[in-house]
C-alpha positions, 0 to 999 in steps of 0.5 A: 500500500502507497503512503498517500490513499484516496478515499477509494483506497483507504475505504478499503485499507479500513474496510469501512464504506465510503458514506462512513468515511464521508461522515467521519471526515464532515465531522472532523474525526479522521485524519485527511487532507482535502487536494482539490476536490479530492481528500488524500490520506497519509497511511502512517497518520491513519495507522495512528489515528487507528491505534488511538481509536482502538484505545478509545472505543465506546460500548454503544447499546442502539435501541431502535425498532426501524430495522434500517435505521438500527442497522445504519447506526449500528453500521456506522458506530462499529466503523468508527472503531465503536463496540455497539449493538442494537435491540429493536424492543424493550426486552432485547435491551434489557437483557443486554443492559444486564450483560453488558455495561455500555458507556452510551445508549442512543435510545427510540421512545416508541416501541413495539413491546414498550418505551424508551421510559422502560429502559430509562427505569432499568438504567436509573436502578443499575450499578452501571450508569451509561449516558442516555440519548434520546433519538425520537420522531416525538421529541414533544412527547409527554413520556419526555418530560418522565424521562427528564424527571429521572435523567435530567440532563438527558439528549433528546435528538429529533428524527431524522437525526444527523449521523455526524451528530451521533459520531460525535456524542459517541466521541464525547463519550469515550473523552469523558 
């Protein structure tokens, strides 16, 4: 492999897609230089970049119930050096907050089999606190303001939300 990559080529030294790089370079987070109309990476600072990365992944519950929208977030979080997994119901998350103690949970309000209050309630009674983010198309909800009574500083992100935005909160999570 060449010391200097285009997107193409570092897209497949990272095994990541090119949309992900695109998200990762818009936020800031990956090491590029922009040459013209093309980005150009510099393989021993992306080996660099990579090394902290691993250093520094977060443990990410998504808990979601559109498939393509839990599968995209969770897509892009493990493409960013993350530990993450989702749930598409209340059950399944539950039962994962109990073998894993996740640092970040980006969590939907309406589910199938509950709501995202049902798992706020089981995170406030835990051992382990993960911070909370609210990812919902009803940030006006009344189930909101239960939310914030038990988790006041709780992020509430309205649908469609930006996976820039969610790159980053997992970041800020992991500088803590």
């Amino acid at each position: 492999m060449t010391e200097v990559m285009d997107l193409t080529q570092l897209a497949s030294y990272l095994k990541m897609s090119q949309a992900s790089l695109y998200h990762l370079l818009a936020a800031g987070k990956i090491p590029g230089t922009k040459v013209g109309k093309q980005w150009r990476f510099s393989k021993p600072t992306v080996d660099e970049w990579l090394q902290g990365r691993k250093q520094r992944a977060a443990d990410i519950l998504v808990v979601e119930d559109d498939p393509l929208i839990l599968q995209t977030i969770v897509k892009v979080l493990q493409e960013a050096g993350h530990q993450c997994v989702g749930a598409d119901t209340v059950a399944r998350a539950l039962s994962l907050l109990t073998e894993i103690a996740f640092d970040l949970v980006f969590l939907d309000l309406l589910l199938p089999d509950g709501t995202g209050l049902d798992v706020v309630n089981a995170v406030a009674g835990a051992d382990a606190q993960p911070e909370l983010v609210m990812v919902t198309a009803h940030p006006g909800h009344e189930l909101i303001d239960e939310i914030r009574r038990l988790v006041p500083k709780i992020t509430v992100l309205q649908k469609p939300v930006r996976l820039e935005a969610l790159l980053e909160l997992a970041g800020n999570v992991v500088h803590k």
